[in-house]
VMD Tcl script that builds the backbone (N, CA, C; Angstrom):
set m [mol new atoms 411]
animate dup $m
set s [atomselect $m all]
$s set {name element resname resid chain x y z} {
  {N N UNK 1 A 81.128 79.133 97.699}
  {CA C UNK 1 A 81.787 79.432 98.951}
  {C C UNK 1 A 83.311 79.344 98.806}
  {N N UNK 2 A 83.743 78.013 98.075}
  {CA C UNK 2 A 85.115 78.359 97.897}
  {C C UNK 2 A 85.835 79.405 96.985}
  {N N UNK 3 A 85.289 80.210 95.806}
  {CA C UNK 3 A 85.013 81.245 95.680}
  {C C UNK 3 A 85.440 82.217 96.543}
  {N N UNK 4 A 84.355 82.337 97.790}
  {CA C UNK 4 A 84.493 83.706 98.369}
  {C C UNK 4 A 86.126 83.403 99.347}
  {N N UNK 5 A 86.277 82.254 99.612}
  {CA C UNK 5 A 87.529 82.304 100.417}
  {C C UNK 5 A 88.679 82.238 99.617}
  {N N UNK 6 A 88.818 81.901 98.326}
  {CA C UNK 6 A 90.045 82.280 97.288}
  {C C UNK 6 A 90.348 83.510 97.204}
  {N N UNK 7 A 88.607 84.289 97.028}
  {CA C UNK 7 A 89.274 85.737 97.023}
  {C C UNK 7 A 89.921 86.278 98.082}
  {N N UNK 8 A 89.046 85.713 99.288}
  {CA C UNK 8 A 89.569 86.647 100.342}
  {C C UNK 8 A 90.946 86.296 100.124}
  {N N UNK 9 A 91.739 85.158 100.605}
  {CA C UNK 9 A 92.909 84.776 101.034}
  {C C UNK 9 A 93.950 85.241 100.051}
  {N N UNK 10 A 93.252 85.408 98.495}
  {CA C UNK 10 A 94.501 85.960 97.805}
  {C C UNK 10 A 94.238 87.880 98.245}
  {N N UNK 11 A 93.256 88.486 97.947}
  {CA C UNK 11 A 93.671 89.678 98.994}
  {C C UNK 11 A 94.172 89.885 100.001}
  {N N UNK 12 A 93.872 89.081 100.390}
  {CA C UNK 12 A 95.217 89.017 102.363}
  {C C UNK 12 A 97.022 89.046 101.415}
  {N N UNK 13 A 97.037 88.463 100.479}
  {CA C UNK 13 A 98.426 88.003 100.006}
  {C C UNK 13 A 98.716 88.990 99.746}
  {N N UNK 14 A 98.154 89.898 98.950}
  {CA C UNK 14 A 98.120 90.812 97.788}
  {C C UNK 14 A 98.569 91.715 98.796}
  {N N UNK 15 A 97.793 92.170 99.858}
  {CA C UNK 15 A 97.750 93.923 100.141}
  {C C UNK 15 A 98.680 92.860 102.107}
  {N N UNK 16 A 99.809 93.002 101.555}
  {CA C UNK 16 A 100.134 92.243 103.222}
  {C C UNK 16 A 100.354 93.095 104.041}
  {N N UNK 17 A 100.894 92.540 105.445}
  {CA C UNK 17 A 101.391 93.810 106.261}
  {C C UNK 17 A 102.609 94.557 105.972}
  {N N UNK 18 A 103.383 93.722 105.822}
  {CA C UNK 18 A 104.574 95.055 104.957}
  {C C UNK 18 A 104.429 96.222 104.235}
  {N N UNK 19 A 103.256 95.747 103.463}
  {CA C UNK 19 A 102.792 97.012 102.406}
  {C C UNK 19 A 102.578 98.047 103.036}
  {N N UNK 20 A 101.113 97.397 104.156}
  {CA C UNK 20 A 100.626 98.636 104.557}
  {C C UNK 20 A 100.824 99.011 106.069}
  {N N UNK 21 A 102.181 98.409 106.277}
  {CA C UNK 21 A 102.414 99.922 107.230}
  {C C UNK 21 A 103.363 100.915 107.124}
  {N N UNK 22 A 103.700 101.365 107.992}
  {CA C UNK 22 A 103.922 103.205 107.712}
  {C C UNK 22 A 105.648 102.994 107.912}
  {N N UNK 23 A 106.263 103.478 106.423}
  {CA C UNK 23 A 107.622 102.955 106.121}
  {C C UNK 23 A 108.039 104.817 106.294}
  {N N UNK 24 A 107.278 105.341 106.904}
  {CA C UNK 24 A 107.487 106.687 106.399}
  {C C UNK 24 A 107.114 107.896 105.538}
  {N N UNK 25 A 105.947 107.123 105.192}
  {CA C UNK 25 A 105.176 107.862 104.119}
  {C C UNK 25 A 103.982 108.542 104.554}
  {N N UNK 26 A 103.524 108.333 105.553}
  {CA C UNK 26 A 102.757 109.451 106.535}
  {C C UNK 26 A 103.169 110.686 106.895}
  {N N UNK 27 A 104.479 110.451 107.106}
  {CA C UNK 27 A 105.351 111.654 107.537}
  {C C UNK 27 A 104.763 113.334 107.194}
  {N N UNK 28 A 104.606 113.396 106.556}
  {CA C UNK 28 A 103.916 114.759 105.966}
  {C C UNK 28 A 102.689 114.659 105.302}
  {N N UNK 29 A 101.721 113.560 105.830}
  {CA C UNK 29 A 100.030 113.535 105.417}
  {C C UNK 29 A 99.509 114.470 106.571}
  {N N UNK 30 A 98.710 114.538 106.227}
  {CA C UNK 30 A 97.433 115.454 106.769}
  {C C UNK 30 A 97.294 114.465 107.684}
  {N N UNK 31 A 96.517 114.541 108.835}
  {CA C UNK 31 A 96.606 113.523 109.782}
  {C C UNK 31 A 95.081 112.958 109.192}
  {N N UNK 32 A 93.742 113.652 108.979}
  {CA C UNK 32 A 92.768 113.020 108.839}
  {C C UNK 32 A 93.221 112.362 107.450}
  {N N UNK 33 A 93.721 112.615 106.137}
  {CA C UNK 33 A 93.996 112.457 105.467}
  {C C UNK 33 A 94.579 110.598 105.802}
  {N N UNK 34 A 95.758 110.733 106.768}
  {CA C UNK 34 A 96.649 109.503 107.271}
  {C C UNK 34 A 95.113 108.242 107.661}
  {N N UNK 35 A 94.240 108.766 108.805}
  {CA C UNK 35 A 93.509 108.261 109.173}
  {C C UNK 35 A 92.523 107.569 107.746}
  {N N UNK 36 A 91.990 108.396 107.443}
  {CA C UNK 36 A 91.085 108.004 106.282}
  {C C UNK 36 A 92.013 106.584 105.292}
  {N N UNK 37 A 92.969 106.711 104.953}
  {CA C UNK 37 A 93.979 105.604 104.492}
  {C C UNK 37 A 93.459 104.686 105.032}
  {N N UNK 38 A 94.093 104.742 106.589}
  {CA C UNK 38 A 94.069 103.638 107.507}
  {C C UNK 38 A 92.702 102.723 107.549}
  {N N UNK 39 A 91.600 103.375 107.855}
  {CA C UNK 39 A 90.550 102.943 108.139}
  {C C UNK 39 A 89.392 102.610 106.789}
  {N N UNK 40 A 89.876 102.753 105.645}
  {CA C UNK 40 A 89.030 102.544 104.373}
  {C C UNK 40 A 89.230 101.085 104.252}
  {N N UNK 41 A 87.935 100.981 104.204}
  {CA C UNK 41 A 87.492 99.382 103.994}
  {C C UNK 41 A 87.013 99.331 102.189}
  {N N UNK 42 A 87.196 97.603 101.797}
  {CA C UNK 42 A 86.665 96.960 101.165}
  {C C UNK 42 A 84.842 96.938 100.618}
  {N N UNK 43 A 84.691 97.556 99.886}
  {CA C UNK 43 A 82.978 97.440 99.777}
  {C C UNK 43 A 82.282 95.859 99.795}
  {N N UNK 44 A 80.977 95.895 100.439}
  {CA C UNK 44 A 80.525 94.269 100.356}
  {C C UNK 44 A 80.938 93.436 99.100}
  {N N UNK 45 A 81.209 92.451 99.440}
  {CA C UNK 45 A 80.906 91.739 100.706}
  {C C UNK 45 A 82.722 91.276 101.321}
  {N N UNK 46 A 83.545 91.890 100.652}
  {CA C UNK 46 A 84.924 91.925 101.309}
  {C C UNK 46 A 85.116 92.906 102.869}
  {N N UNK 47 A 83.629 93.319 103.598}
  {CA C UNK 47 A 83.733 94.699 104.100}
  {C C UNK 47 A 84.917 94.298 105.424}
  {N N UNK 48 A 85.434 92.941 105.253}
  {CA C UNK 48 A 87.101 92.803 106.287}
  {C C UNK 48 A 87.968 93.350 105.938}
  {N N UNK 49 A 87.866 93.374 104.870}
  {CA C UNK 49 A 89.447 93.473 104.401}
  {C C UNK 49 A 89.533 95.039 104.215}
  {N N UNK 50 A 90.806 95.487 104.191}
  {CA C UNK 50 A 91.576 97.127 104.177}
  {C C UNK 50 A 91.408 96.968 102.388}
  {N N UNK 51 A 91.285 98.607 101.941}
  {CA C UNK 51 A 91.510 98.955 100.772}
  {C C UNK 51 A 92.990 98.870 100.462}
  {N N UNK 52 A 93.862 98.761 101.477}
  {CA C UNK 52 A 95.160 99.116 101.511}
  {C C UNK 52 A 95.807 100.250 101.814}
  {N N UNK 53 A 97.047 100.437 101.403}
  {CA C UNK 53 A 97.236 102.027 101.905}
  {C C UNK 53 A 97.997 102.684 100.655}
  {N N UNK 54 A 98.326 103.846 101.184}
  {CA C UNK 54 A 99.046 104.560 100.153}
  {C C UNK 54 A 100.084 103.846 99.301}
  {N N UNK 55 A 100.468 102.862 99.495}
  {CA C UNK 55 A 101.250 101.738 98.679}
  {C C UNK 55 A 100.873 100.881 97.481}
  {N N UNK 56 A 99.132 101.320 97.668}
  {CA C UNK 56 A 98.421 100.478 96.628}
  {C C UNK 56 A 97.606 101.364 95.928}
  {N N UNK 57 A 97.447 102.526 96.118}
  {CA C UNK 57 A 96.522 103.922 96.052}
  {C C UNK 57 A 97.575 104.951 94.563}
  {N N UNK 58 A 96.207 104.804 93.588}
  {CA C UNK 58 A 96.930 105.770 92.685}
  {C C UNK 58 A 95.657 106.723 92.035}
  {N N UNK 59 A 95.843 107.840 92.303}
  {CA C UNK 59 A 94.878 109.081 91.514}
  {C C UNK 59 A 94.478 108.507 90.292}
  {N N UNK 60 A 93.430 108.713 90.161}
  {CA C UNK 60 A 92.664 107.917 88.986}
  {C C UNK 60 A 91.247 109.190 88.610}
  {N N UNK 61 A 91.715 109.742 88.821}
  {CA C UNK 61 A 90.484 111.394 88.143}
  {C C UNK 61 A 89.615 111.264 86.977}
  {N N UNK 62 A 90.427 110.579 86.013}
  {CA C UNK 62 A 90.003 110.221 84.869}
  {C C UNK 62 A 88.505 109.396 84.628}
  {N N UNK 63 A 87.609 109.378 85.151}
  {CA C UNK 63 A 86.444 108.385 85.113}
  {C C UNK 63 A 85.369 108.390 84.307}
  {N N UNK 64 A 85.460 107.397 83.913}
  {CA C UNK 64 A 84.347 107.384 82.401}
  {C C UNK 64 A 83.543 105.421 82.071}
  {N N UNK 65 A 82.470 105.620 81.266}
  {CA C UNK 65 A 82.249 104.883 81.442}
  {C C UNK 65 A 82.022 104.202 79.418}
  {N N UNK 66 A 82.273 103.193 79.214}
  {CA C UNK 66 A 82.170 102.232 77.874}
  {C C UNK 66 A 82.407 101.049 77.634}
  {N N UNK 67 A 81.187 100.772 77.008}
  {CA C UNK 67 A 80.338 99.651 76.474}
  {C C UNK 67 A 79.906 99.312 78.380}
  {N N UNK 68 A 79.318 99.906 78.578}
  {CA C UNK 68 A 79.191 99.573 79.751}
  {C C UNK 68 A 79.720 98.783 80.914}
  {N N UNK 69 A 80.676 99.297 80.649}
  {CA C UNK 69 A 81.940 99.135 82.037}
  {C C UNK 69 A 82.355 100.347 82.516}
  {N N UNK 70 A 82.494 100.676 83.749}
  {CA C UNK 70 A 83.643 101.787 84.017}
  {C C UNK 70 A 84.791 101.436 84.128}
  {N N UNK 71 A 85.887 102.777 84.018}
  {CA C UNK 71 A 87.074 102.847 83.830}
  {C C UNK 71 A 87.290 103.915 84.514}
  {N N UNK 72 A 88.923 104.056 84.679}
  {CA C UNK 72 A 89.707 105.329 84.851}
  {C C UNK 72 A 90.869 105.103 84.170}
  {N N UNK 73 A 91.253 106.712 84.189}
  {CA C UNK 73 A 92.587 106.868 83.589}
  {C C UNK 73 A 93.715 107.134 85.201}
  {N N UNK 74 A 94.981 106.600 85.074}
  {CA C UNK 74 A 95.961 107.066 86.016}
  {C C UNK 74 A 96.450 108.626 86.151}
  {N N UNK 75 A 96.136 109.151 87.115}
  {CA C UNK 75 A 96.291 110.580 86.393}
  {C C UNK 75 A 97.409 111.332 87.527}
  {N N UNK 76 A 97.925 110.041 88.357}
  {CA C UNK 76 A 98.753 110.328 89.497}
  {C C UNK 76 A 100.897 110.106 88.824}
  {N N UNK 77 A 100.941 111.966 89.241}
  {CA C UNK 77 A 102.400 112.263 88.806}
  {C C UNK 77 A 103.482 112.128 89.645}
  {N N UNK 78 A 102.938 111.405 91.029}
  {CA C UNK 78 A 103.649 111.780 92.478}
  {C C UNK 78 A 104.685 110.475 91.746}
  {N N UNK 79 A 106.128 110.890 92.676}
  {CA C UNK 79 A 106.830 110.210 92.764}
  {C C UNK 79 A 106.938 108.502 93.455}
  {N N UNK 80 A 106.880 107.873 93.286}
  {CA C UNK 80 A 106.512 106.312 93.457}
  {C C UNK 80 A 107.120 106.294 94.986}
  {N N UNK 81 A 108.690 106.482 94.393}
  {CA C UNK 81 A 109.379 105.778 95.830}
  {C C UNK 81 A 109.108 105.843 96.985}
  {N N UNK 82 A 109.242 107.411 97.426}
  {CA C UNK 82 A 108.273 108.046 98.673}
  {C C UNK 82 A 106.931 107.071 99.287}
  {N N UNK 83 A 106.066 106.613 98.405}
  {CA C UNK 83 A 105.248 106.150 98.813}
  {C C UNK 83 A 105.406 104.483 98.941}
  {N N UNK 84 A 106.571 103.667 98.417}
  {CA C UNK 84 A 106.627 102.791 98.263}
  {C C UNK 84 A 105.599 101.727 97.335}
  {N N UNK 85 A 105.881 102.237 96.396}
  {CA C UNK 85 A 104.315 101.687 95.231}
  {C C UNK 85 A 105.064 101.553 93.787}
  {N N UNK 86 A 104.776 100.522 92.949}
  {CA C UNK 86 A 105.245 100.084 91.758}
  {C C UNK 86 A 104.912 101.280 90.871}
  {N N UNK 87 A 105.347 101.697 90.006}
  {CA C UNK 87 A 105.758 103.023 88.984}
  {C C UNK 87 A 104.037 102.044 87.944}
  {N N UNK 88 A 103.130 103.256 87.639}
  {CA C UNK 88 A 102.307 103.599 86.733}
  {C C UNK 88 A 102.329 104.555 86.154}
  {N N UNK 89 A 102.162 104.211 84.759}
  {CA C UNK 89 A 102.301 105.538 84.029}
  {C C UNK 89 A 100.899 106.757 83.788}
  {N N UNK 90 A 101.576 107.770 83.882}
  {CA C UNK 90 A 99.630 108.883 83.432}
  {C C UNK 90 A 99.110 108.233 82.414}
  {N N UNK 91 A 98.466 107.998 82.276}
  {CA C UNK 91 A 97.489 107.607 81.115}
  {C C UNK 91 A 97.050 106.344 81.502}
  {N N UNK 92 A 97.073 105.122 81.804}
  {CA C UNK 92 A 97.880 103.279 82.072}
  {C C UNK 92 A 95.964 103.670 82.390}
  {N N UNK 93 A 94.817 102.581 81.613}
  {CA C UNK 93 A 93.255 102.394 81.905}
  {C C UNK 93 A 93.002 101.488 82.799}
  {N N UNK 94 A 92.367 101.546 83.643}
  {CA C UNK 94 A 92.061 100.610 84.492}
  {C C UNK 94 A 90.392 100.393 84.673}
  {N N UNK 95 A 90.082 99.129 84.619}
  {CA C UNK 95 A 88.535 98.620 84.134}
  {C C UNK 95 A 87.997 98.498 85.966}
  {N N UNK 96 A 87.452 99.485 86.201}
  {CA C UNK 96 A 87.076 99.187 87.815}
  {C C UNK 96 A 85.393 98.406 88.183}
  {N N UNK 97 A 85.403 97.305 88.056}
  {CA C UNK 97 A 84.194 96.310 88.797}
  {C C UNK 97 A 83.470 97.294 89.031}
  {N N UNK 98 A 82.038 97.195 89.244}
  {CA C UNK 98 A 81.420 97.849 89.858}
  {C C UNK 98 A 81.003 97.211 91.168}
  {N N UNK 99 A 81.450 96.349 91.800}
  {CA C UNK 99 A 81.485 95.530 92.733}
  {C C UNK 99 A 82.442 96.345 93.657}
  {N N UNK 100 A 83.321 96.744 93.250}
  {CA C UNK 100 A 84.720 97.647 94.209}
  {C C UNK 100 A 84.525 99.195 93.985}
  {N N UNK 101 A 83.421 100.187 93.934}
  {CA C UNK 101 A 82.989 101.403 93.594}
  {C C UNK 101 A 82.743 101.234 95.673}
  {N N UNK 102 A 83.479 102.305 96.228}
  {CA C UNK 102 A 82.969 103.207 97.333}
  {C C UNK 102 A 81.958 104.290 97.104}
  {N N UNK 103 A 81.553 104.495 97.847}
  {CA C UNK 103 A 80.477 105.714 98.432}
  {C C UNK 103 A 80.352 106.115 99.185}
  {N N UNK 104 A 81.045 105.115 100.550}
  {CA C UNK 104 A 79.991 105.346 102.021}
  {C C UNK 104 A 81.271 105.906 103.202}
  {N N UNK 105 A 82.534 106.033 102.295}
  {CA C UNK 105 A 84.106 107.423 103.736}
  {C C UNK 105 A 84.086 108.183 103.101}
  {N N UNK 106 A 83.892 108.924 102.049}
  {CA C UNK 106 A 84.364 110.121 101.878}
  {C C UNK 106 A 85.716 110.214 101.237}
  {N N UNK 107 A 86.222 110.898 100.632}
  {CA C UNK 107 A 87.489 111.088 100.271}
  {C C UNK 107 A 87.690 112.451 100.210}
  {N N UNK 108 A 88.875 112.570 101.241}
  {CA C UNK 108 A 89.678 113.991 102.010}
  {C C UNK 108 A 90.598 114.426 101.224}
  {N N UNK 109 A 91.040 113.343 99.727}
  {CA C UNK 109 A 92.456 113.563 99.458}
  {C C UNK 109 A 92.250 114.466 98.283}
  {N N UNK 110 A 90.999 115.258 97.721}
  {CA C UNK 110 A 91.264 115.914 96.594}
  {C C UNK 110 A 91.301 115.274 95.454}
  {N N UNK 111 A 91.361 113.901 95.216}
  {CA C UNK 111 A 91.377 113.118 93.719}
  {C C UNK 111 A 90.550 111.522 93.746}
  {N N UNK 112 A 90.127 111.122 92.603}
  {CA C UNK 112 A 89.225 110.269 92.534}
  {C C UNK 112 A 90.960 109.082 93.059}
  {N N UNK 113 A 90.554 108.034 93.539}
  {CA C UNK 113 A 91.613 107.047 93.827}
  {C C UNK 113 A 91.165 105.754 93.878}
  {N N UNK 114 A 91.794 104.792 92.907}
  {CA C UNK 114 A 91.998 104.000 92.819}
  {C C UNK 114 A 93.289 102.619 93.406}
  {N N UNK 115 A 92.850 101.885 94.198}
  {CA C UNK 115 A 93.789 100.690 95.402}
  {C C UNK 115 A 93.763 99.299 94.693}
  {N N UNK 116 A 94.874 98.907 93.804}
  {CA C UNK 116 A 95.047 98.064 92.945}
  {C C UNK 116 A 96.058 96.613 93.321}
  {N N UNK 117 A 95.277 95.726 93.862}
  {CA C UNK 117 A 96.608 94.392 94.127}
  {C C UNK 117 A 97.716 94.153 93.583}
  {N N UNK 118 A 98.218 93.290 94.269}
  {CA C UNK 118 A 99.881 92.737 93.574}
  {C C UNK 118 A 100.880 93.400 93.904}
  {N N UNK 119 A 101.632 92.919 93.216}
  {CA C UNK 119 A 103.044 93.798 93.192}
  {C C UNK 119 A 103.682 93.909 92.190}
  {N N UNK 120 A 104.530 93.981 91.734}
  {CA C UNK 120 A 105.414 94.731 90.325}
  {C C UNK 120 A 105.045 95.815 89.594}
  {N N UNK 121 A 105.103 95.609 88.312}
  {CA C UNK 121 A 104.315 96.930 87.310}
  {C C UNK 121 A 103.243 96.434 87.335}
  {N N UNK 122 A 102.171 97.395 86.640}
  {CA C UNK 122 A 100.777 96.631 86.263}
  {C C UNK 122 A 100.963 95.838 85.277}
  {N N UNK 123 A 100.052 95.222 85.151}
  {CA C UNK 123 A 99.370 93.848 84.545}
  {C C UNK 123 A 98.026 94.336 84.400}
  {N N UNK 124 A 97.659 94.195 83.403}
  {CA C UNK 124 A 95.675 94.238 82.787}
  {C C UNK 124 A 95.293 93.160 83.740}
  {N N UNK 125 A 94.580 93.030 84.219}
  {CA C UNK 125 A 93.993 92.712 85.151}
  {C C UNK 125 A 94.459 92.481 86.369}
  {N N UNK 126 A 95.230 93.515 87.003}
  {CA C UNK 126 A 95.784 93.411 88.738}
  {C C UNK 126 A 94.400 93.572 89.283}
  {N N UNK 127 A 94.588 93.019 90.201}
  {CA C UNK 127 A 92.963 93.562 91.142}
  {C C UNK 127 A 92.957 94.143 91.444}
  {N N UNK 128 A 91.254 95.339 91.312}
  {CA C UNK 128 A 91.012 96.263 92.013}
  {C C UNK 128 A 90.430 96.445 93.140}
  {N N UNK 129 A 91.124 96.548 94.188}
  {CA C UNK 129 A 90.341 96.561 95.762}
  {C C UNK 129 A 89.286 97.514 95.819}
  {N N UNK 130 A 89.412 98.595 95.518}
  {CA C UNK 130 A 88.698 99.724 95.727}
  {C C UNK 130 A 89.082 101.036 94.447}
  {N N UNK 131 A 87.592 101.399 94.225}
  {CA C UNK 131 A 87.573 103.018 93.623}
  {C C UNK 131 A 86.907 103.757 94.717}
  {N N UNK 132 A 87.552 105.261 94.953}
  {CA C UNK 132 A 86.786 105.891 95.393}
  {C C UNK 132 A 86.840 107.064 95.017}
  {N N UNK 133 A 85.433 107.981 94.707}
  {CA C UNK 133 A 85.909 108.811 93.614}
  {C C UNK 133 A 85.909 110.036 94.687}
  {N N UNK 134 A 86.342 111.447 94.316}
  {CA C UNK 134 A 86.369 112.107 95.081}
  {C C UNK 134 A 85.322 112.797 95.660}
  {N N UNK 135 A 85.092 112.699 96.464}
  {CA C UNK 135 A 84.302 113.693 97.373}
  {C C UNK 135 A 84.057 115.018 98.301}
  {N N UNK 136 A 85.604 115.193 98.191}
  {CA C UNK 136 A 86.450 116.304 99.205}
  {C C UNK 136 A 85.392 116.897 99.942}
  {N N UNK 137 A 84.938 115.219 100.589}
  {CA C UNK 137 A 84.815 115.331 102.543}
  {C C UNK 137 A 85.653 114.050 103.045}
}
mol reanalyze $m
mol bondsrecalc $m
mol representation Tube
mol addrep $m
């Protein structure tokens, strides 16, 4: 049990309100697009907590799976600042839990996406809030 409340409370830290609200980076989303952000949840048993928003969200298309783990590759070229999000490079692997795999919103945005904790550059093991791969619904 203390467990499940470490995690939660360091995800509350991780993805705060500063991050995720709207500094301006909605400005020219698609509105369902904006919405879908907003309202993407955490897969069980985090299903409180926000995936985060476009601040923590990086195209991750790349998906594959070895020695039985999945992964992705970063495959997002967008400019960082705009979105307010720490600089990853194309290529940078990320080992996604299968504990944090979506299925059940849909993804409107055209690319598999990956919502990664913390702040600064990456670090091998930042947390992964959420994968969601694409679905373009």
């Amino acid at each position: 049990m203390i467990k499940i409340i470490f995690a939660v409370l360091f995800m509350l830290t991780c993805c705060s309100v500063s991050r995720a609200k709207d500094n301006g980076q909605w400005e020219n989303t698609d509105p369902i697009v904006k919405k879908w952000y907003q309202n993407l949840m955490q897969p069980p048993p985090w299903t409180a907590s926000s995936c985060c928003g476009e601040a923590d969200a990086y195209w991750c298309d790349d998906y594959y799976a070895r020695d039985k783990k999945s992964y992705c590759k970063i495959t997002d070229d967008r400019d960082d600042k705009p979105l307010g999000r720490p600089h990853l490079d194309v290529g940078t692997e990320i080992e996604i839990p299968d504990s944090r795999l979506k299925f059940d919103q849909g993804n409107p945005t055209g690319h598999a996406i990956v919502f990664l904790g913390g702040a600064g550059s990456y670090i091998p093991g930042r947390p992964v809030f959420c994968y969601v791969q694409n679905s373009g619904s």
